[in-house]
Each structure stands twice: as structure tokens, then as C-alpha cells.
Backbone as a printed PyTorch tensor [residue, N CA C, xyz], in Angstrom:
tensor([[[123.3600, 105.3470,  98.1600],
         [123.0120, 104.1640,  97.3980],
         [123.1830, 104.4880,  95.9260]],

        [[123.8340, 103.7690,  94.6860],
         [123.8850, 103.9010,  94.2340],
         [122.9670, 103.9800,  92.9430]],

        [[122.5830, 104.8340,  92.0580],
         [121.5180, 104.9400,  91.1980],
         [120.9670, 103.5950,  90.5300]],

        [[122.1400, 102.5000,  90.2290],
         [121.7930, 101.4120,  89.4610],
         [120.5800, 100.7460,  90.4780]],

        [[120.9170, 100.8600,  92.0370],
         [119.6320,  99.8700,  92.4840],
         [118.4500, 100.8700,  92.4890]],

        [[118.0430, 101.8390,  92.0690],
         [116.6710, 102.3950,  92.5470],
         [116.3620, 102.0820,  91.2960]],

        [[114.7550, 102.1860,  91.9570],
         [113.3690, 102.2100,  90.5420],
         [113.1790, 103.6250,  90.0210]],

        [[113.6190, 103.6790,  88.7430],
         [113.8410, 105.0000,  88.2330],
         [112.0860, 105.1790,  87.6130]],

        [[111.9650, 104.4770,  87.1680],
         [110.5500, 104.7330,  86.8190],
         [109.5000, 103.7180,  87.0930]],

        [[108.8300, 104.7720,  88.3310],
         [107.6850, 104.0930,  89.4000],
         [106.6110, 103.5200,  88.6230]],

        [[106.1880, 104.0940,  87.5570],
         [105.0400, 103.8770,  86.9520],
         [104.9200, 102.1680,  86.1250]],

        [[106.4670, 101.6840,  86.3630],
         [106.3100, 100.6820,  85.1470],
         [106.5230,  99.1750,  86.0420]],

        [[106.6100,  97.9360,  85.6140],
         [106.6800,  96.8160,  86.5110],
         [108.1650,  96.5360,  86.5640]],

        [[108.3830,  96.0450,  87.5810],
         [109.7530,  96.2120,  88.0280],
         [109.7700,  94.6910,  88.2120]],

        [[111.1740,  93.9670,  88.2580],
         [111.8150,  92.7940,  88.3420],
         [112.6260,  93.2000,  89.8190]],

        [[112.3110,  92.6560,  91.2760],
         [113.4860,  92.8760,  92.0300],
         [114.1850,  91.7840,  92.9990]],

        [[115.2030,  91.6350,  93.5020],
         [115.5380,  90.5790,  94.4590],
         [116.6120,  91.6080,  95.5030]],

        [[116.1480,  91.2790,  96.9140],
         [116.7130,  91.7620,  97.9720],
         [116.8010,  90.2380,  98.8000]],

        [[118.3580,  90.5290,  99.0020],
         [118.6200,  89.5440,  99.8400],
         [119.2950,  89.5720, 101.5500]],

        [[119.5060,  88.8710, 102.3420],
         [120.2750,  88.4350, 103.6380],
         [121.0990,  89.3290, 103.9820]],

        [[121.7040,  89.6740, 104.6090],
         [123.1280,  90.4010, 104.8170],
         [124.0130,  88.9530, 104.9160]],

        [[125.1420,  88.8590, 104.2220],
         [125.8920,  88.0280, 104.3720],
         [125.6510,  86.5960, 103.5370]],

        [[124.0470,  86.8310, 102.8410],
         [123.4250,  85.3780, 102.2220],
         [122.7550,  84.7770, 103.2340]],

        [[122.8820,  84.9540, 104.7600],
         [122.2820,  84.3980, 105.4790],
         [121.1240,  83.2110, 105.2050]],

        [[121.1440,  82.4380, 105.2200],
         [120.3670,  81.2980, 104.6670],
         [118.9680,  81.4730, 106.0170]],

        [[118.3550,  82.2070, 106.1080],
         [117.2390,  82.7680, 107.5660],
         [115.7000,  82.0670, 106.8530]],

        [[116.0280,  81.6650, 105.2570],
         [114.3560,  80.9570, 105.2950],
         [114.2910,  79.6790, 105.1110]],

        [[114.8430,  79.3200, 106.0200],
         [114.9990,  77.5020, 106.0050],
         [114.0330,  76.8020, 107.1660]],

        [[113.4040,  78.4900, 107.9330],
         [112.2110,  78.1660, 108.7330],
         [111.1070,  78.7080, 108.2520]],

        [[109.3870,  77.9910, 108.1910],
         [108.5910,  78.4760, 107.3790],
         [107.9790,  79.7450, 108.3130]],

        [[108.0150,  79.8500, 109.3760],
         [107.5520,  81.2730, 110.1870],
         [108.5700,  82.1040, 109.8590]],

        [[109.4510,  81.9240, 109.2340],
         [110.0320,  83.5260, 108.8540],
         [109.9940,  83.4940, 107.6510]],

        [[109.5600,  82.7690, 106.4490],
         [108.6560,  83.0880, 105.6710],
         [107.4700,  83.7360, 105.5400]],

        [[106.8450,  83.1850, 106.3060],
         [105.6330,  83.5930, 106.6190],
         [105.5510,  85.3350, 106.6910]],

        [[106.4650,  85.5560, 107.4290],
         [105.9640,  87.4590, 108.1150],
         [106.3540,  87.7130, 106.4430]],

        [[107.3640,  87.5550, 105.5570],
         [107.5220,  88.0380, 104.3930],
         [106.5550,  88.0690, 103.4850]],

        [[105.7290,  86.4950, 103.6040],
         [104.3990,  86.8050, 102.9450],
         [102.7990,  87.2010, 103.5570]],

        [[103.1310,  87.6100, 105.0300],
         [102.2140,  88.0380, 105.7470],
         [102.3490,  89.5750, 105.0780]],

        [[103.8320,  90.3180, 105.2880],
         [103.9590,  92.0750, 104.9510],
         [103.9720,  92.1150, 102.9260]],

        [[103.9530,  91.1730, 102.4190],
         [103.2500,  91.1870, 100.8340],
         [102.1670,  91.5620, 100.8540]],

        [[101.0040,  90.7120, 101.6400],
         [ 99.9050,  90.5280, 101.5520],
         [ 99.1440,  92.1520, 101.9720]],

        [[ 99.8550,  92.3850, 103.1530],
         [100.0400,  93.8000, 103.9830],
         [ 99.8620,  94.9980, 102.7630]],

        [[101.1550,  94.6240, 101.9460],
         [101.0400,  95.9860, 101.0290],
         [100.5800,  96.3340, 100.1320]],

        [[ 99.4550,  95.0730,  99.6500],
         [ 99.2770,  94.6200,  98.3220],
         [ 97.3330,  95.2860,  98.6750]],

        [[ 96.9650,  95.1680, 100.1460],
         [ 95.9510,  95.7050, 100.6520],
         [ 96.0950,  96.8100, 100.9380]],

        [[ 97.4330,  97.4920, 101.6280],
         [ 97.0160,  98.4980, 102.4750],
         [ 97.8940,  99.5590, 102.0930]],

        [[ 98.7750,  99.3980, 101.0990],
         [ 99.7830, 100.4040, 100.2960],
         [ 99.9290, 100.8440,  98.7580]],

        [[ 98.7090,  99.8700,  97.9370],
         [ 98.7740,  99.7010,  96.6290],
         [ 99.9250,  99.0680,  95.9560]],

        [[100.2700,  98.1190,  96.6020],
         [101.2830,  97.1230,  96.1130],
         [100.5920,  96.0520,  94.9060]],

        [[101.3090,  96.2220,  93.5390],
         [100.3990,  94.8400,  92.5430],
         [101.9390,  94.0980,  92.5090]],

        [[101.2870,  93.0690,  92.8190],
         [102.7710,  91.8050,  92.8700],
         [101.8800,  91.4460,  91.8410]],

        [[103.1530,  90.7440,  90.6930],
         [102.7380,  89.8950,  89.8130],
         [103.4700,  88.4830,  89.8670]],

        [[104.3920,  88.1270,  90.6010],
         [105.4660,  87.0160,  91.1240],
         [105.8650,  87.4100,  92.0750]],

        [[106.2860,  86.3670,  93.2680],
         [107.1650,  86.7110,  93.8720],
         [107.7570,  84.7960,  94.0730]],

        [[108.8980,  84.9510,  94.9200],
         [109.3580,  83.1300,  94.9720],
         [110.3950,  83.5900,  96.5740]],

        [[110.1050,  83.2990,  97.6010],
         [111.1870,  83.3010,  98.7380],
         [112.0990,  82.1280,  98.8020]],

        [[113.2300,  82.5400,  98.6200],
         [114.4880,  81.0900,  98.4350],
         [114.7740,  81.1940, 100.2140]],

        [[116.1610,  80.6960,  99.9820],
         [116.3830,  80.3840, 101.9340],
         [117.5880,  81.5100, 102.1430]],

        [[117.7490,  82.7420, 101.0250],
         [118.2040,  83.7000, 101.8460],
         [118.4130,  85.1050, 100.5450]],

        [[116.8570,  85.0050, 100.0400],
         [116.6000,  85.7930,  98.9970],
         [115.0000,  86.0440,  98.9390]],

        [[115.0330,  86.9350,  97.8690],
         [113.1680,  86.8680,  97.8440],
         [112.9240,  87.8550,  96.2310]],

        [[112.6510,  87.0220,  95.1760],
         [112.7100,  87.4880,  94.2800],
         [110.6170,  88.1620,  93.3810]],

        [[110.6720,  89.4880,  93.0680],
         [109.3090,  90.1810,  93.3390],
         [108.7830,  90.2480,  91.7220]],

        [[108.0080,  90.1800,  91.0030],
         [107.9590,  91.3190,  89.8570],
         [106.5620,  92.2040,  90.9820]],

        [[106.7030,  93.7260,  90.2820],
         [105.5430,  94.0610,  91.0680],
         [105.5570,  95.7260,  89.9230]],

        [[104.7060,  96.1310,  90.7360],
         [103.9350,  97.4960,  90.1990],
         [103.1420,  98.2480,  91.4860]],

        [[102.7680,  99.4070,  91.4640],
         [102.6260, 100.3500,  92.0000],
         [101.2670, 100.9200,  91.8050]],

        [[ 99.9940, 100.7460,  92.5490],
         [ 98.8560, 102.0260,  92.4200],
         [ 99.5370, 103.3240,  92.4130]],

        [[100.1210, 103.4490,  93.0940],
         [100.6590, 105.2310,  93.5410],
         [102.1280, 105.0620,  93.0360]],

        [[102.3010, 104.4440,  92.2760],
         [103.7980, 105.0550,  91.7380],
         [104.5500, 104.9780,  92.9170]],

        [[104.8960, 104.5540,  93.7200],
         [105.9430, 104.5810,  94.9310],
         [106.1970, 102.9830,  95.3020]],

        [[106.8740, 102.4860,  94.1850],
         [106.8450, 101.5210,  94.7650],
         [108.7080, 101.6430,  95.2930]],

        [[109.2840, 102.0820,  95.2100],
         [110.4800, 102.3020,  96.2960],
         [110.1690, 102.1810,  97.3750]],

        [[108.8660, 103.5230,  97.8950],
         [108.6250, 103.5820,  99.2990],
         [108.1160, 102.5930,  99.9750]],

        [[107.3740, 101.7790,  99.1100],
         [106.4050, 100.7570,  99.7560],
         [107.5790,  99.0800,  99.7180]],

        [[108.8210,  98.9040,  98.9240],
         [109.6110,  98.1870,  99.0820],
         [110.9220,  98.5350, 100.3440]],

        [[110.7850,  99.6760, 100.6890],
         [111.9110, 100.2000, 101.7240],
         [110.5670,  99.8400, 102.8380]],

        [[109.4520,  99.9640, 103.1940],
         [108.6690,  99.9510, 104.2530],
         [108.2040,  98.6000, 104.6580]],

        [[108.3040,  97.5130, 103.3120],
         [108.5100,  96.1570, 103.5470],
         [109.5730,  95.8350, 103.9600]],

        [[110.6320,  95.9690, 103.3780],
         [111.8820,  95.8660, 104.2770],
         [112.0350,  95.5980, 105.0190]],

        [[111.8420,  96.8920, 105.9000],
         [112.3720,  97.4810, 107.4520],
         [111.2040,  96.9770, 108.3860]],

        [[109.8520,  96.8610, 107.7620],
         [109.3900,  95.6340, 109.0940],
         [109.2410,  94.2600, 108.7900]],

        [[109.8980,  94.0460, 108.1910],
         [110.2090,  92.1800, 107.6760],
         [111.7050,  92.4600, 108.2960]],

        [[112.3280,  93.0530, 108.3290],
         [113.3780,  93.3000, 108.7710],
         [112.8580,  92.7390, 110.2360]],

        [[112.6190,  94.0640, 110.8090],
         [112.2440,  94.0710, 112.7080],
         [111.7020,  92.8980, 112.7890]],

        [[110.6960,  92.9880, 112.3360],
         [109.8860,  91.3040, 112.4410],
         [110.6490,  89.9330, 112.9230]],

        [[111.2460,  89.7780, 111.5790],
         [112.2320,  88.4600, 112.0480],
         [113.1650,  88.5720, 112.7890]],

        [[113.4600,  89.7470, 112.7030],
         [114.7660,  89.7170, 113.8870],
         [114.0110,  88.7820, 115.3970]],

        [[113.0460,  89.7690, 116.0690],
         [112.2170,  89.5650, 116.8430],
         [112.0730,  88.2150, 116.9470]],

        [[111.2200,  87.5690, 115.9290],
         [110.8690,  86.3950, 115.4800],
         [112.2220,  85.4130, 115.9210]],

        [[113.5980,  85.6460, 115.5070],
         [114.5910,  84.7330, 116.0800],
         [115.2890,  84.6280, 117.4050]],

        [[115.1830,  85.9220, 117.8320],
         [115.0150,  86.4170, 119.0160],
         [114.6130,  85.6050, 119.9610]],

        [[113.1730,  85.0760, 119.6910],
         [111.8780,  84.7060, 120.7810],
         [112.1060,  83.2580, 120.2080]],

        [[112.7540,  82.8150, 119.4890],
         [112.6560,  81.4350, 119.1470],
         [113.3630,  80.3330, 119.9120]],

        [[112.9330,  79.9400, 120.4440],
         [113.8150,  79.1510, 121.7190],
         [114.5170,  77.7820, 121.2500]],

        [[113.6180,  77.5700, 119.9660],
         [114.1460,  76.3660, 119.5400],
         [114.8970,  76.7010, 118.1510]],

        [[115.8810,  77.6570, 118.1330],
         [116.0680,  78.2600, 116.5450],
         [118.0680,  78.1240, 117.3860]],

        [[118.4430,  76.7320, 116.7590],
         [119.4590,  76.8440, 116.7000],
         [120.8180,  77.4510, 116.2680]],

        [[120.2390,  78.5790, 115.5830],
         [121.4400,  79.5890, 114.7700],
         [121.1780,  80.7340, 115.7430]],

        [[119.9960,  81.0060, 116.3820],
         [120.1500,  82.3180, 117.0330],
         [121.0970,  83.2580, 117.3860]],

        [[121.8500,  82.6970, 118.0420],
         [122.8170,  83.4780, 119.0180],
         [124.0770,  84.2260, 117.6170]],

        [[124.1160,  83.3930, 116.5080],
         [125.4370,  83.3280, 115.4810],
         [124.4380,  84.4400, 114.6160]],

        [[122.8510,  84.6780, 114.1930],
         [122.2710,  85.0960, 113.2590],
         [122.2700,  86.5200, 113.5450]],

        [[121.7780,  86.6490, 115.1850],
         [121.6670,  87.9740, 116.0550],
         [122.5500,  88.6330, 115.6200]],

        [[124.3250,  87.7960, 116.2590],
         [125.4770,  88.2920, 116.0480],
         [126.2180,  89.2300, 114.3320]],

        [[125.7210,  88.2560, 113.9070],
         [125.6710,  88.7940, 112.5630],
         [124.7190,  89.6640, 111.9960]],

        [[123.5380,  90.3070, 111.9930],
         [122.9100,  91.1860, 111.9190],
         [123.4220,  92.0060, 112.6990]],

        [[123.9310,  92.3020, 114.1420],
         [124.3660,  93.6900, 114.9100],
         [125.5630,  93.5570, 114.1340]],

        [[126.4740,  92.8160, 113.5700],
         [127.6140,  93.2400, 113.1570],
         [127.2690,  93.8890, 112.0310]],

        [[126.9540,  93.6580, 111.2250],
         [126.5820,  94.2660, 109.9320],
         [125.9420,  95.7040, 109.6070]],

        [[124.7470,  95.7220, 111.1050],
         [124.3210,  97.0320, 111.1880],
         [125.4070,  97.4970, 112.3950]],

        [[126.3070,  97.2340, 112.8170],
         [127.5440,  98.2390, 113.1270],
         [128.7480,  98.7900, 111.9880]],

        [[128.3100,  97.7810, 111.0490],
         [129.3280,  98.2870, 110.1480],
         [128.7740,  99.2900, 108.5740]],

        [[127.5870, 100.0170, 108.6590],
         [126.4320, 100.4650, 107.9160],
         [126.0860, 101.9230, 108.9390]],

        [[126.7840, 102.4960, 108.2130],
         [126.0320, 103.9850, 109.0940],
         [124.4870, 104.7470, 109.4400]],

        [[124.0070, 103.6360, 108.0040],
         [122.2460, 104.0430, 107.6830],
         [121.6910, 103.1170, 108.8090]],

        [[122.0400, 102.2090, 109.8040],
         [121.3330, 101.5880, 110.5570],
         [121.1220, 102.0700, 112.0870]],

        [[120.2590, 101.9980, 113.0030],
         [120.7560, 102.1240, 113.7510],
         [121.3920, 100.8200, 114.9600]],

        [[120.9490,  99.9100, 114.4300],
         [121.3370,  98.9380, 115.3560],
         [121.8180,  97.3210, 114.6260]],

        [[120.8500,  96.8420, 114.0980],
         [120.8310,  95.4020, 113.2590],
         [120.7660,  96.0540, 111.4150]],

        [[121.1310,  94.9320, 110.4800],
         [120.6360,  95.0700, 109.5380],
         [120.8290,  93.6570, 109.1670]],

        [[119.0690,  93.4910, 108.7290],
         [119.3380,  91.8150, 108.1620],
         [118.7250,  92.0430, 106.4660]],

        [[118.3800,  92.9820, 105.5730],
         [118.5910,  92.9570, 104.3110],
         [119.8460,  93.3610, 103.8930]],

        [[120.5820,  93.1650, 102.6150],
         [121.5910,  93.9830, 102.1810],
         [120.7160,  95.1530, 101.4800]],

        [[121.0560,  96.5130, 101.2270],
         [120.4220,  97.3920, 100.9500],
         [120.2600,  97.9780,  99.7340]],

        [[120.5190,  97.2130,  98.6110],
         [119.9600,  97.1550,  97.2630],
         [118.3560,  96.0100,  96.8310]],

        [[117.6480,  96.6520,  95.9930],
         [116.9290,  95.6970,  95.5650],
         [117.4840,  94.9560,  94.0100]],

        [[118.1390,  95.9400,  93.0500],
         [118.7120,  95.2970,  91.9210],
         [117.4380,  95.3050,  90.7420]],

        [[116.7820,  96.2890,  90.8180],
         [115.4200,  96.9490,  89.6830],
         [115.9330,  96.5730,  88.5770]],

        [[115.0470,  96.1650,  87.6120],
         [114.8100,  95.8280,  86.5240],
         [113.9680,  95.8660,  85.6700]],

        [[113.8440,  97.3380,  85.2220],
         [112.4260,  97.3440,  84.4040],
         [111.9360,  96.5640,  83.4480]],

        [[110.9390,  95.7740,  83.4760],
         [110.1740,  95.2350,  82.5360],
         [109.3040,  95.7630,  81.4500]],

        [[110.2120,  95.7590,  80.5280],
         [109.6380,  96.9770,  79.3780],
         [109.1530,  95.6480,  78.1190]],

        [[109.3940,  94.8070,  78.1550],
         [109.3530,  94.3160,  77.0290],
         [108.5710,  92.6320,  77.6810]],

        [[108.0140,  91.9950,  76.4560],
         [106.8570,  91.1540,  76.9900],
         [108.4920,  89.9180,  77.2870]],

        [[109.0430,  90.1110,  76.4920],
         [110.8490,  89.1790,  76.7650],
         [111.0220,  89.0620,  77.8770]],

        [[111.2860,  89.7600,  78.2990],
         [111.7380,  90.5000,  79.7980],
         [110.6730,  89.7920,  80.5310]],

        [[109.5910,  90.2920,  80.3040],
         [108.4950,  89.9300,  81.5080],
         [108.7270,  88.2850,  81.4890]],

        [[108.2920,  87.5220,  80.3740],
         [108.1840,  86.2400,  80.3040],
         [109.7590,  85.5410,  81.1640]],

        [[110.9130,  86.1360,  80.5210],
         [112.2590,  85.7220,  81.1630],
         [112.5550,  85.5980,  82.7120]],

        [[111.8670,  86.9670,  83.2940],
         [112.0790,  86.9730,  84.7690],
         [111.1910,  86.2670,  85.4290]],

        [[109.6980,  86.2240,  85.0270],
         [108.5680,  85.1530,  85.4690],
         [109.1210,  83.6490,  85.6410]],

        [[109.6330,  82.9490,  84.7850],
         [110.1580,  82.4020,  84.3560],
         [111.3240,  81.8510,  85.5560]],

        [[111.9560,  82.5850,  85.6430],
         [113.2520,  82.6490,  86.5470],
         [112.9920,  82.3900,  87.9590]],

        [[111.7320,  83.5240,  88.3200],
         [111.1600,  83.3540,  89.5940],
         [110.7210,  81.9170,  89.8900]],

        [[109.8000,  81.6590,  89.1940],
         [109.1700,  80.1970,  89.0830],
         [109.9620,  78.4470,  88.9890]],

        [[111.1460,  78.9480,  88.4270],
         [112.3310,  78.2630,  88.3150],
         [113.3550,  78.0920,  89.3250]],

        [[113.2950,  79.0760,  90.0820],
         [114.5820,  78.9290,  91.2290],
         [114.3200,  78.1890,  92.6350]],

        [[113.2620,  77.8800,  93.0840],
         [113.1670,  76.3720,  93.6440],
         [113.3900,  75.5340,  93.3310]],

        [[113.1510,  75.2760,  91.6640],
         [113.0350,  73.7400,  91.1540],
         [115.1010,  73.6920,  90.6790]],

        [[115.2270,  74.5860,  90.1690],
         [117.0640,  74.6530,  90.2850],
         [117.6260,  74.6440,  91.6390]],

        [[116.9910,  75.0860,  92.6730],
         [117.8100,  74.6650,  93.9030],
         [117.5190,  73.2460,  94.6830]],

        [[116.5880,  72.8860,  94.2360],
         [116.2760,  70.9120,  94.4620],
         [115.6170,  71.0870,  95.3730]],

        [[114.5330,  72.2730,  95.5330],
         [113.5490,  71.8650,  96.5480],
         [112.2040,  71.2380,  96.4050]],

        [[111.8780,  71.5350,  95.3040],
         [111.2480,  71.0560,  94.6010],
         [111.4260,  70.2490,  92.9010]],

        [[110.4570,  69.3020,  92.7440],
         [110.6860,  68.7900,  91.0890],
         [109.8040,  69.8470,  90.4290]],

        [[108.5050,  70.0570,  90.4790],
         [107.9100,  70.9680,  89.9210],
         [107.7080,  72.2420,  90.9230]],

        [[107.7360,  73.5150,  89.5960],
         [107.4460,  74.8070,  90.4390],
         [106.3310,  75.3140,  91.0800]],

        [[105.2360,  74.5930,  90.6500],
         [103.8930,  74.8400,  91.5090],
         [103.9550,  74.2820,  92.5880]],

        [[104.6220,  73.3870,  92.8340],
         [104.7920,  72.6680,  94.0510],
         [105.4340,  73.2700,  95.2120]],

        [[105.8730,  74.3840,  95.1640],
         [106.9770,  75.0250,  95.9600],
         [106.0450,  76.1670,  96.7770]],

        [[105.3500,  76.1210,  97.6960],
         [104.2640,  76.9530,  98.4250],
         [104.4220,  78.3530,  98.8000]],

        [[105.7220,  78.5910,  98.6840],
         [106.5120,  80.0110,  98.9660],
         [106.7050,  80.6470,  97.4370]],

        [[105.8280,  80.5030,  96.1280],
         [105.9230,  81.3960,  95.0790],
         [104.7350,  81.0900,  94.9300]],

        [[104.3440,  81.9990,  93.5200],
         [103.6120,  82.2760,  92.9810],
         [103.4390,  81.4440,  91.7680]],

        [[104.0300,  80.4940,  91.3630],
         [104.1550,  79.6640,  90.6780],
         [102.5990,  78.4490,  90.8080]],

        [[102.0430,  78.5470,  91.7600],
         [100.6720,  77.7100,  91.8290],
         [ 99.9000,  78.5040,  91.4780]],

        [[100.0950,  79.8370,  91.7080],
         [ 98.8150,  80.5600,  90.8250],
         [ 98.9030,  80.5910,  89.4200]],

        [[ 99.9580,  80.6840,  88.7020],
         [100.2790,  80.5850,  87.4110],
         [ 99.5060,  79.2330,  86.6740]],

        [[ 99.8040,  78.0080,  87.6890],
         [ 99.1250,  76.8630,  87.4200],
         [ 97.9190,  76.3530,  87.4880]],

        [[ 97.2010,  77.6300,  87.7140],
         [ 95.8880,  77.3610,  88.2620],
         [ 95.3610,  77.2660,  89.3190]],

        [[ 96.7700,  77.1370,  90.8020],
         [ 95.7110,  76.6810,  91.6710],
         [ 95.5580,  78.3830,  92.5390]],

        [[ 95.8460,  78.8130,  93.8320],
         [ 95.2850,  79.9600,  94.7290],
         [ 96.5790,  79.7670,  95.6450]],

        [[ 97.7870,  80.3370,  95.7770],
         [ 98.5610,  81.2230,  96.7690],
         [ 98.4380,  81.3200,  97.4760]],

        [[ 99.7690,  81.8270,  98.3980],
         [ 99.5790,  82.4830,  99.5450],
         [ 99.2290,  83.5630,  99.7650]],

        [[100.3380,  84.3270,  98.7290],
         [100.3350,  85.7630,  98.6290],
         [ 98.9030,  86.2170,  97.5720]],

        [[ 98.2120,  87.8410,  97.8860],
         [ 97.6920,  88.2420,  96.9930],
         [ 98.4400,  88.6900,  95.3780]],

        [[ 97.9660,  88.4520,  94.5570],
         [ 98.9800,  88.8010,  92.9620],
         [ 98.0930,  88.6830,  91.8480]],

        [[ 98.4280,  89.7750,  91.3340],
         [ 97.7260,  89.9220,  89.6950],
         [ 98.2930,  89.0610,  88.6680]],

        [[ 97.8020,  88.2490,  87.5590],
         [ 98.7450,  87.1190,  86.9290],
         [ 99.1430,  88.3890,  86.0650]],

        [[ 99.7140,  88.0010,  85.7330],
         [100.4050,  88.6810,  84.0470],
         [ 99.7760,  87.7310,  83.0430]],

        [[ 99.6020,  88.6070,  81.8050],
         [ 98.6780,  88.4230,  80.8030],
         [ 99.2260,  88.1790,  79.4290]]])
């Protein structure tokens, strides 16, 4: 993997977006949302994960976050790979999930064509880090997160969009657990 996608320095808040293999458009159902903000919630309790944004589009998932233990690589590769398994599973068992058979297909192809897999791969395997060093930065990517529902026409306003963090910003209470930024 190449150096540009890792978090070179754990200690500081990071800007990231990991997406689909292929763009896969896979969150256009709210239960496979869900496990993404079920394993947030997961790491934010049980790994020292501090999310300060996050926003799930329909075949992306954009984070700012920070680290108790400085590892937040490890704890974004361990979200991954069971949001990964998860949904796979999840489309798998879905009887009424009309892409199945084409989504499956395309995840084993992808993890046949990826030597690091052993079987499926439904993230592409960069996150695309972005340290947030500067209050610019922070405000710009917040910003962005909070914005990319209302630019993709799913919403008119960004609090309105139940899959970010954008209602906590507004005052109201989330899905996900998250520290505001200050």
C-alpha cells in the first residue's frame, strides 16, 4: 500500500473516506448502513475511537476521527474488515435485495483479483488520510462531510440526512457516538 494512504501521524485528527470496490452504490439500503454505524459506535466504545464527523453516501463513508491509543490505522483496518464480512453476509441473507447475485459476483471478483484477500473484497483498500493540522482544514472537511448529501439531492438540508453527523452539529443527538469539534 502505498505511503500516501496511511495515517502517518496517529496522534493527530485525521480526515478519511474509504469507499466500495468498484463505487458499488451498496448504501441505498438502510440495514447496511446501519452495521457501518452499528461498528462506529463499536469502536468509539470498545477501541478508543473519537469520531468527530462522519456522513455514509450510497457507496462511500466519509470520517474525521482521532485516536485514545494512537492506532487509529488499526482500529480503521478492524472496522473495515468486519463491516466488510458483515454486509457481505447481510446481502447474502437478503432475500429481497435485488442486486445480490451481481454485488456477491463483484466482490469475489475483486477479491480474486487482490492478493491481500482471501476470498471477497468489498472496500477498496485505501482510506486517503488527511491530517487536520489547521482549524482551515478542520472547518473545510467538516464542512464537506456535512455537505455531501445535500450536493447529492438527498437531502435539502444537512441535518436532515440521518446517516451523518450533521444533526449533532445542529443541535439535535445522532446515531453515531462523536465528540463535536470546538
Amino acid at each position: 500500500m502505498s505511503r500516501n494512504y496511511k495515517i502517518s501521524d496517529q496522534s493527530k485528527l485525521h480526515f478519511i473516506s474509504f469507499s466500495t470496490v468498484n463505487w458499488i452504490d451498496v448504501f441505498t439500503r438502510p440495514a447496511y448502513k446501519d452495521i457501518v454505524v452499528e461498528s462506529l459506535n463499536y469502536c468509539v466504545k470498545n477501541k478508543g475511537l473519537k469520531v468527530y464527523a462522519w456522513c455514509i453516501m450510497s457507496n462511500h463513508v466519509h470520517l474525521i476521527i482521532g485516536s485514545e491509543t494512537e492506532n487509529q490505522s488499526g482500529i480503521i483496518r478492524d472496522l473495515k474488515k468486519h463491516t466488510s464480512k458483515t454486509i457481505i453476509k447481510a446481502i447474502s441473507d437478503n432475500l429481497q435485495e435485488s442486486r445480490k447475485e451481481w454485488m456477491l459476483w463483484m466482490f469475489e471478483r475483486a477479491g480474486k483479483l487482490n492478493s491481500n484477500n482471501e476470498t471477497c473484497q468489498f472496500w477498496q483498500q485505501h482510506n486517503q488520510p488527511i491530517e487536520l493540522n489547521s482549524n482551515f482544514l478542520m472547518d473545510q472537511k467538516l464542512n464537506y462531510i456535512h455537505n455531501n448529501p445535500v450536493e447529492a439531492g438527498f437531502v435539502y438540508e444537512a441535518q436532515d440526512y440521518p446517516y451523518s453527523s450533521a444533526i449533532d452539529y445542529a443541535g439535535g443527538k445522532g446515531m453515531a457516538e462523536i465528540m463535536l469539534l470546538s
